[in-house]
KOLDRENLUM-261172 format. One record per residue (C-alpha): residue in one letter; x, y, z. Coordinates in steps of 0.001 Angstrom, whole numbers, plus 500000, padded with zeros to 6 digits. Layout:
N
aXYZ...
This chain:
215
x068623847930285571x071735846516283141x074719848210283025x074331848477279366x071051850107279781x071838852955282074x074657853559279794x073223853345276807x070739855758278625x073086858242279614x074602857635275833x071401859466274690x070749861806277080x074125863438276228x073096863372272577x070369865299273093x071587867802275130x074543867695272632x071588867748269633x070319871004271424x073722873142272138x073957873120268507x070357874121267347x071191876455270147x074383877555268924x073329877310265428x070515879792266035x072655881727267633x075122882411264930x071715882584262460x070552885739264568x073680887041263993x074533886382260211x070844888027260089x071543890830261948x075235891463260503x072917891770257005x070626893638258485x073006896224259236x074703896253255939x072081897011254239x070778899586256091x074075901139254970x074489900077251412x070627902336250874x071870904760253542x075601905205250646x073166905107247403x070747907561249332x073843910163250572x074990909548247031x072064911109245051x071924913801247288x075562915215247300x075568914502243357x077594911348244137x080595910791241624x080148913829238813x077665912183236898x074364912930235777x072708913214239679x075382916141239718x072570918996240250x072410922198238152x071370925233238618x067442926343238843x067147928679235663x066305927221232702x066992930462230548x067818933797231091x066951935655234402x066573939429234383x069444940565236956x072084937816236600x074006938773234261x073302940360230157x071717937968227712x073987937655224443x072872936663220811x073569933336220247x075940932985217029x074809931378213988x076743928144214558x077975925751216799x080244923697214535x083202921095215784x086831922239214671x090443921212214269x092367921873216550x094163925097216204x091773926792214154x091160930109215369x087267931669215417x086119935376215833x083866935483218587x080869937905218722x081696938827222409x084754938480224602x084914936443226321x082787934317224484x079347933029224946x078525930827222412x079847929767218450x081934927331216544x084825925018218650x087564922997218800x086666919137219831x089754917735221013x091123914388221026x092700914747224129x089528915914225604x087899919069227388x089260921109230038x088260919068233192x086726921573236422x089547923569237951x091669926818238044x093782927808235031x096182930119236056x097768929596232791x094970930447230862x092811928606227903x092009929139224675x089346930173223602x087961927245221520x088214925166224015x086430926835226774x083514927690224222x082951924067223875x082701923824227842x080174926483227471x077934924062224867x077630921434227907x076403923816230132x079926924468232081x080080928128233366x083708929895232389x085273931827234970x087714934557233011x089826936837235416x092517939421234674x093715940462238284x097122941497238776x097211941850242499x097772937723243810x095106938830246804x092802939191243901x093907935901242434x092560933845245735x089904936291246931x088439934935243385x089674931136243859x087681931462247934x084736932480245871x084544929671243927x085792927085245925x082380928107248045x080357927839245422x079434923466245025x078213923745241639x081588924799240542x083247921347241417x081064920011238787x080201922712236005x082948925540236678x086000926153234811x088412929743236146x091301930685232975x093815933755232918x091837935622230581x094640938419229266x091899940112227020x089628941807229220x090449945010231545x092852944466233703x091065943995237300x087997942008235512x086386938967236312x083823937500233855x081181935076234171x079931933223230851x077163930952230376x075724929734227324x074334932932225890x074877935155229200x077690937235230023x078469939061233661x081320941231233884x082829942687237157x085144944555238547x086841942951241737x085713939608242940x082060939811244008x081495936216246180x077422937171246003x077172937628241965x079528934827241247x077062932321243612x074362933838241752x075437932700238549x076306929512238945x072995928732241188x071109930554237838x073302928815235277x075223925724236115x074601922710233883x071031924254232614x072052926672229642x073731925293226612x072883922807223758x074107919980226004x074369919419229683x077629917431230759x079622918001233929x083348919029233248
C-alpha cells in the first residue's frame, strides 16, 4: 500500500478514536451537570419544604395557635370594648381591664413593638394594638431577678412566642404577678407557671384578635 495511504489511514483512525474520547468525555461531564442538578434540587424542595414547616421567616406560614375563640380553662373571657379606634401618639385611653384586653390604640409611625422582652416596660397603647393582630402580651411585676428569668425560660420554650409574644414590666398589677392577655382573654398568676403560660399561647397565638399579624 502507498505511504500516503497508510497514513492517511492512521490520520483517521486517530480521529475517530479522538471523535469518541470526546462524546465519551462529553457524556461524561453531561451525567454529571445532570446529576449536580439533580441534587440541587432535591435540596432547593427539601429548604421550601423545612421552611413551611418551622414557619420559615415570620410570615404568614408562622403557625398559630388551635383555638379559634375562647376555651373554658385557659384563662377568663373579657368584654370586648366598644371600639378599636387608631390614635396619636401619646394619647392616653382608660382601659376596661388591666392589663388590657382589647379598645382604642396608638398606631405609630415608628411601628409596633417587634417580639421580645421589655424589661423596661410598654405602654399601654401600644401593646393593645399588638393585641388587635393577634400577639399575646406577657405583663410581669416580679421583684425577685430569679423570677425575672424563671419567666423569660418559660417563654423562650414556648415557639409561638418568637412569632406572636411580646413580655413588658408591667408596674400596675400586684407585685409577684404575671399576666397573660389575648384579644378578649385575660390569665393572671401568681409566680411563673411554665404549663399555663404554654397553654395560652398554644390556645391563643395569632388566632384571637381583629387581625392576625406576627410581631
Amino acid at each position: 500500500m502507498p505511504e500516503s495511504r497508510r497514513r492517511r489511514g492512521r490520520s483517521a483512525t486517530r480521529a475517530a478514536r479522538s471523535g469518541n474520547a470526546i462524546q465519551s468525555g462529553r457524556k461524561k461531564t453531561n451525567k454529571w451537570y445532570l446529576g449536580a442538578s439533580i441534587v440541587i434540587a432535591v435540596l432547593v424542595i427539601a429548604s421550601f419544604a423545612f421552611a413551611s414547616f418551622s414557619g420559615g421567616g415570620g410570615g404568614g406560614n408562622a403557625g398559630t395557635g388551635n383555638a379559634n375563640e375562647f376555651v373554658e380553662g385557659i384563662g377568663v373571657e373579657q368584654d370586648i370594648m366598644p371600639t378599636r379606634n387608631h390614635l396619636p401618639e401619646g394619647q392616653s385611653v382608660v382601659y376596661s381591664t388591666s392589663p388590657p384586653t382589647s379598645g382604642d390604640h396608638w398606631n405609630p409611625l415608628s411601628g409596633l413593638p417587634r417580639c421580645g422582652f421589655y424589661e423596661e416596660g410598654l405602654p399601654n397603647e401600644l401593646t393593645t394594638h399588638n393585641l388587635e393582630h393577634g400577639n399575646i402580651v406577657v405583663s410581669y411585676n416580679l421583684p425577685l431577678e430569679s423570677d425575672v428569668q424563671a419567666l423569660r425560660s418559660a417563654i423562650n420554650g414556648v415557639g409561638l412566642a418568637n412569632v406572636w409574644g411580646i413580655a413588658r414590666f408591667y408596674p400596675d398589677i400586684e407585685p409577684g404577678t404575671v399576666a397573660l392577655a389575648a384579644w378578649g382573654v385575660l390569665d393572671t398568676m401568681l409566680g411563673v407557671n411554665r404549663d399555663r403560660i404554654s397553654r395560652f399561647f398554644e390556645a391563643y397565638s395569632g388566632s384571637l384578635g381583629p387581625e392576625t399579624i406576627p410581631c
